[in-house]
N, C-alpha and C positions, 0 to 999 in steps of 0.2 A: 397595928401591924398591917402592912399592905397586901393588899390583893395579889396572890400569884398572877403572872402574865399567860396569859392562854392564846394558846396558837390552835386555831382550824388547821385538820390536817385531810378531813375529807367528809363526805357525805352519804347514810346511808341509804343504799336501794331497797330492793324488794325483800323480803323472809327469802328466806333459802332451808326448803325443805319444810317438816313438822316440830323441830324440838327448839324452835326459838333460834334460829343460825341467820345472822344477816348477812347482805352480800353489801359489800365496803366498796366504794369509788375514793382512792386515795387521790386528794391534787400535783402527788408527786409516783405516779403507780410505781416506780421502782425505788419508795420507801420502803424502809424496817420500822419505820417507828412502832408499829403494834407490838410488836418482837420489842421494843426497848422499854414498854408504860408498863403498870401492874393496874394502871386505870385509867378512865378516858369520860370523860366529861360529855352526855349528847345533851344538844339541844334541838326543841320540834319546835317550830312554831306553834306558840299558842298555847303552850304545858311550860310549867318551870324545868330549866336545867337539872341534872340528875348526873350523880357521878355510877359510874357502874365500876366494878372491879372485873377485866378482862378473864374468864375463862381459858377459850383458845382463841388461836390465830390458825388459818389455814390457807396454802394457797390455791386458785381457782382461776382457771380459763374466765378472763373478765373482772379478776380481782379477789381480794381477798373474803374467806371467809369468816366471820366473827361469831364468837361464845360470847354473852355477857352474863356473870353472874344474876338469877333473879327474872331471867329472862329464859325461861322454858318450854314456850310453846309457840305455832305461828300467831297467834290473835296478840301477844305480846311483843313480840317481833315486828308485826304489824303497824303498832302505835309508834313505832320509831321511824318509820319511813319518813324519809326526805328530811330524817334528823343531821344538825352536823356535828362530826366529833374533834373536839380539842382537848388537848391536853397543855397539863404544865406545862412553861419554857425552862423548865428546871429542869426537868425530868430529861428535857433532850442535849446530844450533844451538840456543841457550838458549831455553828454554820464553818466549811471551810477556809482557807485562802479564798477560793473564787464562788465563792456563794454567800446566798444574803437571803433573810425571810421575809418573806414578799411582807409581814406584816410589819416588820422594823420600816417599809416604807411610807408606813402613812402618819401623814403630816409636812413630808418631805416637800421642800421646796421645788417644782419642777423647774428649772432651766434651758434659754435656747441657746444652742451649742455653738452659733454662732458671736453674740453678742452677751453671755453669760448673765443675761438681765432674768430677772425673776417672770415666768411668766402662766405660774400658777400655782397648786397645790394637787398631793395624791391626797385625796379622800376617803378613800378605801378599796379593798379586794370584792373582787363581785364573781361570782360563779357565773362563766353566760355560755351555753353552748358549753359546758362541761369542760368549759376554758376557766383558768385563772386570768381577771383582765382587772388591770391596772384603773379607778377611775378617778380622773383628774377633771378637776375644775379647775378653769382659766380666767385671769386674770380680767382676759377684755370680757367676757361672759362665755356662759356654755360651757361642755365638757367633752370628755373624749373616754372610751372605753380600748385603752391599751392591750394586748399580750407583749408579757413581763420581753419578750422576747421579739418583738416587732422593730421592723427598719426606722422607726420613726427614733428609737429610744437611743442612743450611743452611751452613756453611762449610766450605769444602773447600781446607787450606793454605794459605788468604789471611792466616794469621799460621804462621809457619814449625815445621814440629812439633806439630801441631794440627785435628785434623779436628772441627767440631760437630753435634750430632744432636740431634733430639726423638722424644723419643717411641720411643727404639730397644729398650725391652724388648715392642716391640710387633710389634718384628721378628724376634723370638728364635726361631735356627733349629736349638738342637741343645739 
């Protein structure tokens, strides 16, 4: 049987308070998803992944705050910092007409808009500056750290397997 697909949906900060309550930086802060999982997958670097079953969800000036079953005090709260939390892609509902998960993009051919020639690959999602940034490695060498949402990008998987760019050796960050 195949692995469920798992989607990063954010990263936890500091304990919040004494009885084990984390503070959530969601990469989409005006998601529900905590509101839609009964669980949520963290991983820390450097400890195996751990599924926890959600307690509560609360909301807070700076973001959400989280209950995890099992997690009752701050020294336990504590070891989860700078954890990140995914969930099933099952569990959630399907992107709309005009959205797409930044993770269905990697592997995507990147494209330049003008001459529709191949001129690299997304690689993965990278947290940088508490941005989601696109990173792509390029053909002729070097790569480039995107926001999903930067002038450089003009189509963003509105054809499947496929992200378009202009102008991206003007972004070259390595």
């Amino acid at each position: 049987m195949a692995e469920p697909r798992r989607i990063e949906v954010g990263r936890i900060g500091r304990p919040h308070g004494v009885h084990g309550e984390l503070r959530v930086h969601l990469h989409d802060p005006g998601s529900t998803v905590l509101d839609a999982v009964e669980a949520i997958d963290v991983h820390v670097p450097g400890q195996p992944a751990r599924t926890f079953a959600i307690h509560s969800v609360r909301g807070a000036t700076g973001g959400p705050i989280l209950a995890l079953r099992g997690i009752d005090d701050r020294e336990a709260a504590a070891r989860l910092t700078h954890g990140t939390l995914q969930v099933d892609a099952d569990q959630l509902p399907p992107p709309g007409a005009d959205e797409i998960w930044l993770a269905d993009l990697v592997g995507a051919a990147v494209l330049d808009a003008d001459t529709r020639a191949r001129v690299g690959v997304v690689r993965g999602i990278v947290v940088a500056g508490g941005h989601d940034m696109l990173h792509l490695t390029l053909d002729a060498g070097g790569s480039v750290l995107l926001p999903p949402g930067s002038p450089a990008i003009e189509e963003l998987g509105r054809v499947a397997g496929e992200i378009v760019v202009r102008d991206i050796h003007d972004w070259r960050s390595e």
